[in-house]
C-alpha positions, 0 to 999 in steps of 0.5 A: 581568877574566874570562881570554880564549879562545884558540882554536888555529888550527892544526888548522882550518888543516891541515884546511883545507889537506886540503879544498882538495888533495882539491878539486883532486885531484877537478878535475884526476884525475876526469872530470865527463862519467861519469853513470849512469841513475837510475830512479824509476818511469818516468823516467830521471835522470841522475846525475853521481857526479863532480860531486856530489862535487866540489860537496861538497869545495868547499862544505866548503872555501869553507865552513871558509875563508870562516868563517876570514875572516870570523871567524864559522862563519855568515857563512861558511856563508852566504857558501859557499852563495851561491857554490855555488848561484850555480855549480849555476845556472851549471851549469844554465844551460849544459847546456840 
Protein backbone atom coordinates (compact mmCIF):
# COMPACT_ATOMS: atom_id res chain seq x y z
CA UNK A 1 0.00 0.00 0.00
CA UNK A 2 1.70 3.12 -1.34
CA UNK A 3 2.19 6.00 1.92
CA UNK A 4 -0.59 8.67 2.06
CA UNK A 5 0.13 12.73 1.27
CA UNK A 6 -0.59 14.53 3.97
CA UNK A 7 -1.08 18.00 3.38
CA UNK A 8 -0.75 20.77 6.03
CA UNK A 9 -3.48 23.12 6.17
CA UNK A 10 -1.89 25.19 8.56
CA UNK A 11 -0.03 27.85 6.23
CA UNK A 12 -3.18 27.92 3.67
CA UNK A 13 -5.24 28.61 6.75
CA UNK A 14 -2.99 31.71 8.22
CA UNK A 15 -2.68 32.95 4.62
CA UNK A 16 -6.35 32.65 4.08
CA UNK A 17 -7.06 34.57 7.16
CA UNK A 18 -4.21 37.55 6.01
CA UNK A 19 -6.61 37.95 2.67
CA UNK A 20 -9.98 38.43 4.23
CA UNK A 21 -8.60 41.03 7.33
CA UNK A 22 -6.82 42.71 4.15
CA UNK A 23 -10.34 42.73 2.06
CA UNK A 24 -12.03 44.20 5.11
CA UNK A 25 -9.53 46.73 5.72
CA UNK A 26 -9.87 47.86 1.72
CA UNK A 27 -14.11 48.02 2.49
CA UNK A 28 -13.99 49.72 5.56
CA UNK A 29 -10.48 52.31 5.37
CA UNK A 30 -10.85 53.07 1.39
CA UNK A 31 -13.21 55.45 -0.37
CA UNK A 32 -14.51 53.57 -3.89
CA UNK A 33 -15.51 57.12 -4.98
CA UNK A 34 -11.44 58.49 -5.56
CA UNK A 35 -11.23 57.86 -9.93
CA UNK A 36 -8.55 59.35 -12.13
CA UNK A 37 -8.79 60.06 -15.81
CA UNK A 38 -7.28 57.58 -18.10
CA UNK A 39 -6.50 58.96 -21.50
CA UNK A 40 -6.06 56.76 -24.59
CA UNK A 41 -6.07 59.07 -27.70
CA UNK A 42 -9.27 60.98 -27.23
CA UNK A 43 -11.05 59.24 -24.62
CA UNK A 44 -11.12 59.65 -21.09
CA UNK A 45 -11.61 56.50 -18.81
CA UNK A 46 -12.24 56.55 -15.69
CA UNK A 47 -10.29 54.55 -13.42
CA UNK A 48 -11.16 53.38 -9.75
CA UNK A 49 -7.83 52.34 -8.37
CA UNK A 50 -9.85 51.43 -5.09
CA UNK A 51 -12.25 49.32 -6.35
CA UNK A 52 -9.48 47.36 -8.45
CA UNK A 53 -8.01 46.40 -5.56
CA UNK A 54 -10.82 45.45 -3.52
CA UNK A 55 -11.90 42.92 -6.45
CA UNK A 56 -8.36 41.63 -6.62
CA UNK A 57 -8.25 40.91 -2.33
CA UNK A 58 -11.50 39.36 -2.94
CA UNK A 59 -10.89 37.17 -5.78
CA UNK A 60 -7.96 35.76 -4.26
CA UNK A 61 -9.83 35.25 -0.75
CA UNK A 62 -12.91 33.60 -2.43
CA UNK A 63 -10.56 31.83 -4.59
CA UNK A 64 -8.24 30.15 -1.81
CA UNK A 65 -11.68 29.56 0.48
CA UNK A 66 -13.76 28.35 -1.94
CA UNK A 67 -10.77 26.03 -3.03
CA UNK A 68 -10.64 24.83 0.63
CA UNK A 69 -14.17 23.92 0.69
CA UNK A 70 -14.30 22.38 -2.04
CA UNK A 71 -11.27 20.63 -1.58
CA UNK A 72 -10.07 20.93 -5.34
CA UNK A 73 -7.84 24.53 -6.42
CA UNK A 74 -10.32 24.58 -9.84
CA UNK A 75 -13.67 24.04 -8.39
CA UNK A 76 -12.38 26.92 -6.39
CA UNK A 77 -11.21 29.20 -9.17
CA UNK A 78 -13.98 28.53 -11.17
CA UNK A 79 -16.67 29.10 -8.27
CA UNK A 80 -14.87 32.70 -7.09
CA UNK A 81 -14.91 33.71 -10.93
CA UNK A 82 -18.70 33.01 -11.11
CA UNK A 83 -18.96 35.52 -8.14
CA UNK A 84 -16.78 38.16 -9.03
CA UNK A 85 -18.10 38.67 -12.52
CA UNK A 86 -21.58 38.11 -11.16
CA UNK A 87 -20.53 41.29 -8.55
CA UNK A 88 -18.54 43.67 -11.76
CA UNK A 89 -22.06 43.11 -13.73
CA UNK A 90 -23.96 44.35 -10.64
CA UNK A 91 -21.81 46.90 -10.58
CA UNK A 92 -22.31 47.90 -14.13
CA UNK A 93 -25.58 47.57 -14.05
CA UNK A 94 -26.28 50.24 -11.30
CA UNK A 95 -23.76 52.85 -12.48
CA UNK A 96 -25.76 53.54 -15.47
Amino acid sequence: MPPLHRRNFLPTVIVNLFLWVTCGLIIFFLDPSNNYKLQITNYKLPVYPNIILFFISLALSLTLTLALLFGNTRRGFLASLGIIGLLILKILCFRS
